[in-house]
C-alpha positions as CSV (number, residue, x, y, z in Angstrom):
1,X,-13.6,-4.2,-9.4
2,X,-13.9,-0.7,-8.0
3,X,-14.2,2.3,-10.4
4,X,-11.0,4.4,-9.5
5,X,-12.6,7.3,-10.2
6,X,-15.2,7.0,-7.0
7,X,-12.5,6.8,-5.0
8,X,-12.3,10.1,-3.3
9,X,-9.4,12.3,-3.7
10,X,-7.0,11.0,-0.6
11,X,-7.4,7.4,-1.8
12,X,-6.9,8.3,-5.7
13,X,-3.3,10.1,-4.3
14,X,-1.8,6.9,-2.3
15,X,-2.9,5.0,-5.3
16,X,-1.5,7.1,-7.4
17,X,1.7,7.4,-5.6
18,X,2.4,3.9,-5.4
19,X,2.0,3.8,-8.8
20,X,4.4,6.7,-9.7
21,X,7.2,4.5,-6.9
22,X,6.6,1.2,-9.0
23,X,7.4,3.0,-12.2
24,X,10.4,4.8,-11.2
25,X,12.4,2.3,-8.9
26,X,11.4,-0.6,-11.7
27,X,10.0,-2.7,-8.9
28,X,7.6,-5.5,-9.0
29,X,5.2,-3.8,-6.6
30,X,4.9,0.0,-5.5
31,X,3.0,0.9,-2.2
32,X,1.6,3.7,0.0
33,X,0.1,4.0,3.2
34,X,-2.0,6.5,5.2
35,X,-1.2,7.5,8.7
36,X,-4.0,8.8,11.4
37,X,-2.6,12.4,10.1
38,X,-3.3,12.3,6.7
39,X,0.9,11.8,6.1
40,X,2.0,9.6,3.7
41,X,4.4,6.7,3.2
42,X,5.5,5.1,0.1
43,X,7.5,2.3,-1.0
44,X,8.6,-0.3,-3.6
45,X,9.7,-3.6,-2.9
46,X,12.3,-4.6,-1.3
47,X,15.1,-7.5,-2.9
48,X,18.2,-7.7,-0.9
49,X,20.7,-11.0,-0.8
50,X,20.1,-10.2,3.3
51,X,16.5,-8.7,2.9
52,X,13.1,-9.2,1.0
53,X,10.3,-7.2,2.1
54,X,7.2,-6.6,-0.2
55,X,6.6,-3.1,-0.9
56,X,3.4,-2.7,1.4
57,X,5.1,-4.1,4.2
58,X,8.1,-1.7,3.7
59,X,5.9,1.0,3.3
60,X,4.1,0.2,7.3
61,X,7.6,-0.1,8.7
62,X,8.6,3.4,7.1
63,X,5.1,4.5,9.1
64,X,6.3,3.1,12.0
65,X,10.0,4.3,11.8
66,X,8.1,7.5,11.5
67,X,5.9,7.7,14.5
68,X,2.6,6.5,13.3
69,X,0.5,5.5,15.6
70,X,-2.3,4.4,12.9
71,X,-3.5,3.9,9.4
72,X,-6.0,5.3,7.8
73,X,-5.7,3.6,4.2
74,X,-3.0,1.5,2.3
75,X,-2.8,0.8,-1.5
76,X,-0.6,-1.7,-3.6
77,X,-0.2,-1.3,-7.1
78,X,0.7,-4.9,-8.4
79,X,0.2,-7.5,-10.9
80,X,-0.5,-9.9,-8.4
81,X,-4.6,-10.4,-8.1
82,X,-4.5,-9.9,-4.5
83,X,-2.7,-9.3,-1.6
84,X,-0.2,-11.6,0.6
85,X,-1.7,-12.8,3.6
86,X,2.0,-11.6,5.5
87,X,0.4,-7.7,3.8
88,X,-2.7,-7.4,5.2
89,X,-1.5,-8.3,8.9
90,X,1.5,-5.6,8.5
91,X,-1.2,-3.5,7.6
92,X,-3.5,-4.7,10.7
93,X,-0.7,-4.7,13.1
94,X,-0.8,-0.1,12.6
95,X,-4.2,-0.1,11.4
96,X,-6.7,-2.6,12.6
97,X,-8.4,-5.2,11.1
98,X,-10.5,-3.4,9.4
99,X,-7.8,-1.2,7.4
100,X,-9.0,-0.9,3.9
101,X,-6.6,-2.1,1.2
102,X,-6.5,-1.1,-2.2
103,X,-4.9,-3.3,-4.7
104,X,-4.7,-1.8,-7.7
105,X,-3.0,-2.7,-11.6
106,X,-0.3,-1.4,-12.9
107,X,-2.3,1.7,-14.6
108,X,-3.8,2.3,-11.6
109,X,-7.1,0.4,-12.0
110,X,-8.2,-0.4,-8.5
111,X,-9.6,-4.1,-8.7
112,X,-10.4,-4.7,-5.4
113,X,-10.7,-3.4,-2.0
114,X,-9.5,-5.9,0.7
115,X,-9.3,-5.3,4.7
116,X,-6.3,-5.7,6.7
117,X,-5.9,-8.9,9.1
């Protein structure tokens, strides 16, 4: 478990953001990512009869339909105890391997810290 409050301030906002779209859109999992200029994405899942995409992955394609050329940081708020294996590469494929993930609950409790790939 990581103590949300030692997370410093541009980590606490993406977690806190993917919280806030998780809550509002009434989706299973909210999301936010970190580009190499400090701009941010954010996303909830996806559930379309034609299209399912999780919300982290959503959240790298927005980055990418954006012009990112890397992440810095990405942070999933979900019930789930970690992250899908399909996630971390999405976030890999931007990032690197070495991308910190946060996963946090659904108040915002970061529980663990995975990296991408």
């Amino acid at each position: 478990m990581t103590d949300s409050t030692a997370l410093d301030a541009e980590d606490r906002k993406i977690v806190t953001l993917a919280r806030s779209v998780r809550a509002r859109n009434g989706v299973p999992e909210g999301a936010a990512v970190r580009d190499e200029t400090g701009r941010t994405y954010v996303a909830g899942t996806v559930a379309l009869p034609s299209l399912e995409l999780s919300a982290l992955r959503t959240a790298v394609a927005m980055a990418v339909a954006s012009g990112a050329k890397s992440l810095e940081a990405a942070a999933v708020v979900t019930d789930a105890e970690s992250v899908a294996e399909a996630d971390r590469a999405a976030v890999a494929d931007l990032g690197g391997a070495g991308t910190p993930v946060l996963v946090a609950g659904p108040d915002g409790t970061v529980r663990l810290t995975v990296t991408a790939g």
